[in-house]
N, C-alpha and C positions, 0 to 999 in steps of 0.2 A: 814275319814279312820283312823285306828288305824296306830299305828308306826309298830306292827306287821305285817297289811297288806301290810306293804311297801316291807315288806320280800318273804310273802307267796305268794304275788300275781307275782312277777316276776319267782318264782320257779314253780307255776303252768302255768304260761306260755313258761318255758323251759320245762318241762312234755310233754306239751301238743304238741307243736311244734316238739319234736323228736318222739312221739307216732306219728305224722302227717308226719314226714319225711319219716317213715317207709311206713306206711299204706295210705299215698296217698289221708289224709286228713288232712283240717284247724287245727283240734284238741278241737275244738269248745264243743265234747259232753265230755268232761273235764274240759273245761275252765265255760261254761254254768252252769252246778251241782254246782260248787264250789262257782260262785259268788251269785248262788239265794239261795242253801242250806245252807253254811257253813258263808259266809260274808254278807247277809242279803240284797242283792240286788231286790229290785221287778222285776217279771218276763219281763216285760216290757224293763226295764236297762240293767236286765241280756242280754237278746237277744240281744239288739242294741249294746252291749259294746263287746261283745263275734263276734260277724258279724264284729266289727269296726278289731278287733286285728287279725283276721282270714284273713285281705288284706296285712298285714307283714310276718302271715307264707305261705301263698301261696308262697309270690314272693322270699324270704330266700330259701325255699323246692324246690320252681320250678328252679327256679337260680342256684340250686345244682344237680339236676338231671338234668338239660340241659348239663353243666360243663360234666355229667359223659353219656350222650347220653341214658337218660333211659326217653326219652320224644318223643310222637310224634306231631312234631307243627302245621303240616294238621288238625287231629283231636283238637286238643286244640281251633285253630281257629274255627271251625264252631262251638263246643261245646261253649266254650266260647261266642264268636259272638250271637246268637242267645238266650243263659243264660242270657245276657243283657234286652234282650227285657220281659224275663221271670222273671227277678228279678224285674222289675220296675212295673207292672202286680201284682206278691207276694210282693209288700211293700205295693200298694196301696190294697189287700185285706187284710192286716195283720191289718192297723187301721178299717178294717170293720170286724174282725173276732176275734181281741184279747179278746171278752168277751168270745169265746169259747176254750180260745188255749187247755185248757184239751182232750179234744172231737178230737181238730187235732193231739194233740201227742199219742195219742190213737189210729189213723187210723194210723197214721206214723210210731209207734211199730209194729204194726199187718203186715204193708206192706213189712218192710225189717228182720222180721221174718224169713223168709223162708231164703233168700239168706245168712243170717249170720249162721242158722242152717246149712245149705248144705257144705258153706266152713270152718266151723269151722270142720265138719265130715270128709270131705275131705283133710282138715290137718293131722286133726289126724290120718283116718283110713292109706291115705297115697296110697290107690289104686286107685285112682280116673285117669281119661283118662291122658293123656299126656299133662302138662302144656304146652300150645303154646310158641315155641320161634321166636324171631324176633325185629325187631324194628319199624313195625307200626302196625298200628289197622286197623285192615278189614271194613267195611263200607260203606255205599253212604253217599255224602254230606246229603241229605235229613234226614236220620235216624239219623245220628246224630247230625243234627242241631236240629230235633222232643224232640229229646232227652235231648238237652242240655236246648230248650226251658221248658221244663215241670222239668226237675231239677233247673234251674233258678227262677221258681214262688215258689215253695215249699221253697226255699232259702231265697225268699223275705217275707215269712209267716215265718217261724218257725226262721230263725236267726242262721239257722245252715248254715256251709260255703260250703256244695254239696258234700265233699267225700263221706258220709255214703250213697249217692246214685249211685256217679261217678262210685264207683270202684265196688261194683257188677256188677252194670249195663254193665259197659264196658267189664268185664270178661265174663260174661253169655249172655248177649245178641249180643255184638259183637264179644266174641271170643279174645280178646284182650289180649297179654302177660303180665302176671304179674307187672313185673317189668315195664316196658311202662308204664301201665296203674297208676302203682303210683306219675310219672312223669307228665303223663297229666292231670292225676287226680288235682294236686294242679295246675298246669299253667290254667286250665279251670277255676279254683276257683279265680284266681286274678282280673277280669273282675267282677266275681259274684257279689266278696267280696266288692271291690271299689265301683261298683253301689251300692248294697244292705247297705252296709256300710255309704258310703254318705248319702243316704237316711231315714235311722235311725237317723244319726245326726243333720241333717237338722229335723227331727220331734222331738226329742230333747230326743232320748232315747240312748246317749251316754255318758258314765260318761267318760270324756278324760284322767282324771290321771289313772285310775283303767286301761282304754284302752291302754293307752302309757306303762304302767309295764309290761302288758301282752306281749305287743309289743316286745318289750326289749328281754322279755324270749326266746317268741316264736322263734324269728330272731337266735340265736345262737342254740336252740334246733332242728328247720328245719333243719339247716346243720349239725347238728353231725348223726341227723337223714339217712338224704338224703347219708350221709359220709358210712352209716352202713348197708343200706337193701343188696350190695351186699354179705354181710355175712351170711344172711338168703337165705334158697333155699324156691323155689315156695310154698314148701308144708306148711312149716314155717310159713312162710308169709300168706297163706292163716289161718293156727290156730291161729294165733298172730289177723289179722282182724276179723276171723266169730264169736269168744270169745268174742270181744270187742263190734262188732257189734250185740253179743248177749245178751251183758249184756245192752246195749243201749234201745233197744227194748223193754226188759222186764222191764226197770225203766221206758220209757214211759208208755205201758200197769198198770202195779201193781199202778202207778200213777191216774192215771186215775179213780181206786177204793179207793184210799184215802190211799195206800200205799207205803209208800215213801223209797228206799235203795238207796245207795250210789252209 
């Protein structure tokens, strides 16, 4: 690495970590773009070194909405718990699958499509039903253990650390409070990240210096992150995610055709 990267990559992991503090993810589809597009990392690296850094903003993020009670640890546990078994499942297909990863980010633009359209309109428009308040999430252990299972293998394939899944999912399928849900969203992802993480590293697609800067960032951006969503209201917060999550989707898809944006 450059002397430069010594700068840019801790600053891209404070980015990424307060973007994740807010929205209730790793910060992973920031951190990912930047080391395979801009620093020249192989896809391969990018993934396992981005999954490695995403087990310090989990527990920085989660550790700060715990701290402010915007967590539910029922749901964390089974989502978690169960994400275990699903991430180890997604690591052992992701060496059987990485000749196709285009083809997977393709299906995986196309799927969270819809739900980043909905809440990005939803922010905006600003009429949308009544954000749920409370402090837990509706559910049987079953469903979202289901759930947390089939987010955990997709985690173990693509190297992304679960929010861009966690936190629609929780909102639209369970009905889950905003705010909660970006709290459990990263406590679910600490369990992910670790397994999925270890397991990259152990196959040896972790670069540890470029991982430990990210580290560095992400750790202090989680909390000013986590310090800040109470300033944003539901709707906010829903167009801050469905934007982000819509420009995600659409760099997967246009990818896929051999079109690459930032």
């Amino acid at each position: 690495m450059s002397w430069g990267d010594w700068l840019i990559i801790p600053a891209v992991g404070g980015a990424a970590g307060f973007l994740g503090g807010i929205i209730g993810t790793g910060g992973c589809s920031v951190m990912l773009p930047v080391l395979h597009f801009w620093l020249g990392f192989d896809a391969p690296t990018a993934i396992g070194t981005t999954l490695f850094a995403v087990i310090f903003t989990a527990i920085s993020g989660a550790y700060g909405h715990l701290r402010r009670r915007n967590l539910d640890l029922r749901a964390a546990l089974w989502l978690g718990g169960s994400g275990i078994a699903g991430v180890a499942l997604g690591s052992w297909l992701f060496s059987k699958l990485i000749s196709h990863a285009e083809l997977f980010e393709l299906i995986l633009g196309l799927v969270f499509l819809w739900p980043a359209a909905r809440m990005a309109w939803e922010g905006f428009a600003r009429h949308s039903k009544p954000t749920r308040e409370g402090h837990t999430i509706p559910g049987s252990s079953w469903g979202l253990s289901a759930f947390g299972f089939t987010v955990g293998v997709v985690t173990g394939i693509a190297g992304l650390g679960g929010g861009y899944a966690l936190v629609p999912g929780l909102i639209y399928l369970f009905g889950a409070p905003v705010y909660i849900t970006m709290g459990t969203s990263l406590a679910t992802m600490v369990p992910l990240a670790a397994v999925g993480g270890g397991i990259k590293l152990a196959q040896g697609y972790v670069d540890l210096t470029a991982g430990s800067l990210l580290a560095l960032g992400t750790i202090v951006g989680a909390q000013v992150g986590a310090r800040a969503i109470k300033r944003f209201r539901p709707a906010t917060l829903k167009l801050i995610f469905g934007l982000y999550f819509l420009y995600v989707s659409l760099k997967f898809i246009t990818g896929y055709f051999g079109v690459r944006i930032w």
